[in-house]
N, C-alpha and C positions, 0 to 999 in steps of 0.2 A: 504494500500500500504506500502510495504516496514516495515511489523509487526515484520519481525524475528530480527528487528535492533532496538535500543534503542531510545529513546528518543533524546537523545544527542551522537552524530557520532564524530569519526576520522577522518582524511583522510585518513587512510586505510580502512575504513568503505567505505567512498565517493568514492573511485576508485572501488571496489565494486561493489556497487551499480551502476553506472553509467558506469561500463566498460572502465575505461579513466585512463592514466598513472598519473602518481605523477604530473608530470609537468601540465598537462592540468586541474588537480583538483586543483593544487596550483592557476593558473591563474585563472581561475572562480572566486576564494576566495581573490584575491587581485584585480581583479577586478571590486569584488562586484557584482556577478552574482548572488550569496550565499552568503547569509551574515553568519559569523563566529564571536565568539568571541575567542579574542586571550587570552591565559591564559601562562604566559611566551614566549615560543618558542612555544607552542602547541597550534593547532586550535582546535575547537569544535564548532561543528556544527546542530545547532538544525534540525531535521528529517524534520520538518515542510517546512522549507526553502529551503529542497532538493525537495521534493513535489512541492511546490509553482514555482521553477523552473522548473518543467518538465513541469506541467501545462500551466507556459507560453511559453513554447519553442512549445508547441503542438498547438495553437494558430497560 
């Protein structure tokens, strides 16, 4: 799932994938839906975690 995208995502990757504006990928990630790590001002986001969240949203 989701092979053409790297290990480690943006959030321009994440809206992407997920079909969702800036604002609603930001809130996923500051509400800890997806976990991200912050690296300055920039998020990054392991692939895995975007998975792990569809998985449980399918559920």
């Amino acid at each position: 799932m989701f092979h053409e995208y790297g290990d480690i995502l943006t959030v321009d990757d994440l809206m992407e994938m997920l079909q969702l504006g800036r604002n609603s990928v930001y809130r996923l990630l500051k509400d800890g839906h997806i976990k991200s790590i912050k690296m300055g001002r920039i998020h990054r986001i392991p692939r895995d975690q975007v998975i792990d969240y569809i998985i449980q949203k399918c559920k």
